[in-house]
C-alpha positions in Angstrom: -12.0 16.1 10.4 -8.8 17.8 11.6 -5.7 18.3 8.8 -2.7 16.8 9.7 -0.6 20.1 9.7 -3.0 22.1 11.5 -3.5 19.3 14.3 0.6 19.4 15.1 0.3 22.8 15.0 -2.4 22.8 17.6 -0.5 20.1 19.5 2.8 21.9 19.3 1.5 25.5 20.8 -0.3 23.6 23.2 2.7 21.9 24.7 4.2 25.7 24.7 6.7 24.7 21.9 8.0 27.4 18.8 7.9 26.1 15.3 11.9 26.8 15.6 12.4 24.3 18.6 10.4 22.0 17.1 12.2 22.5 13.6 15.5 22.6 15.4 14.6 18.5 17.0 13.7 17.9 13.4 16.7 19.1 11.5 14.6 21.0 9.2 13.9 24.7 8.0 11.5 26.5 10.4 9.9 27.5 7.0 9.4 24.0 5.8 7.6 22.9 9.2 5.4 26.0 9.1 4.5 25.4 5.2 4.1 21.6 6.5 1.8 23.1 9.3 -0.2 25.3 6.8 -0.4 22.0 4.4 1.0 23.1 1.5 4.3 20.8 2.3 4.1 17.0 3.2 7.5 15.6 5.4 8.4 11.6 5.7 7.4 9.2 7.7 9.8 8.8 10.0 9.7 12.6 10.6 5.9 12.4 11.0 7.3 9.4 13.7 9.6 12.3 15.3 7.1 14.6 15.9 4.8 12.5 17.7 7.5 11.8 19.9 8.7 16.0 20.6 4.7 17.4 20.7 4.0 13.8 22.8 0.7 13.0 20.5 -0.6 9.4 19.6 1.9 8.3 16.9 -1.0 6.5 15.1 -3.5 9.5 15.0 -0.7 11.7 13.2 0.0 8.6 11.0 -2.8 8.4 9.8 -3.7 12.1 9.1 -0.8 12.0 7.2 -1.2 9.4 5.2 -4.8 10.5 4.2 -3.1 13.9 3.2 -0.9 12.3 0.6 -3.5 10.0 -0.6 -5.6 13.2 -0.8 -2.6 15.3 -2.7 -2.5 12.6 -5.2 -5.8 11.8 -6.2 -7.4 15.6 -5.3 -7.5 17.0 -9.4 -7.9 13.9 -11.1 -11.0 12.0 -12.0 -12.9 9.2 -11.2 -11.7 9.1 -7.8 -14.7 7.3 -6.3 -14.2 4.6 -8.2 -10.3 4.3 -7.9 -10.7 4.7 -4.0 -13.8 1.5 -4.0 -11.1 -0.3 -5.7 -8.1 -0.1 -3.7 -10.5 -0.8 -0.4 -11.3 -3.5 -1.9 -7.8 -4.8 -2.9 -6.8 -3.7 0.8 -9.4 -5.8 2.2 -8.4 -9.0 0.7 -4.7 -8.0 1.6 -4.8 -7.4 5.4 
């Protein structure tokens, strides 16, 4: 499964775009989108929202990449994360 910074990286060079242009449409550092693109950064929504819209991907796919990296970054080191994740499905499942 692709990693939401390296799939708008791959999206972005394949639509001939530099991280600066693409930066530039964001109004952020070029060095935050590239530390975003190497996942070591995450960005908001609504700039995840933005992106979709300058590279022209599927606003959902990136959405959801992205949301599974934070769940990921916050979960990642600690334990019992099986049974926290069986949890939550289960609360979501009742929710939607």
């Amino acid at each position: 499964m692709k990693e939401f910074g390296a799939t708008i990286r791959e999206l972005r060079e394949k639509k001939g775009l530099l991280l600066r242009q693409v930066a530039a449409e964001l109004d952020i550092d070029t060095a935050l989108l590239s530390k975003v693109e190497r996942g070591e950064r995450s960005i908001k929504k609504e700039q995840v929202i933005r992106i979709a819209e300058i590279i022209g991907a599927e606003e959902k796919e990136l959405l959801v990449l992205w949301l599974s990296a934070k769940v990921n970054d916050l979960i990642k080191n600690e334990d019992y994360t099986q049974e926290a994740l069986t949890i939550s499905l289960k609360k979501l499942k009742k929710e939607i």
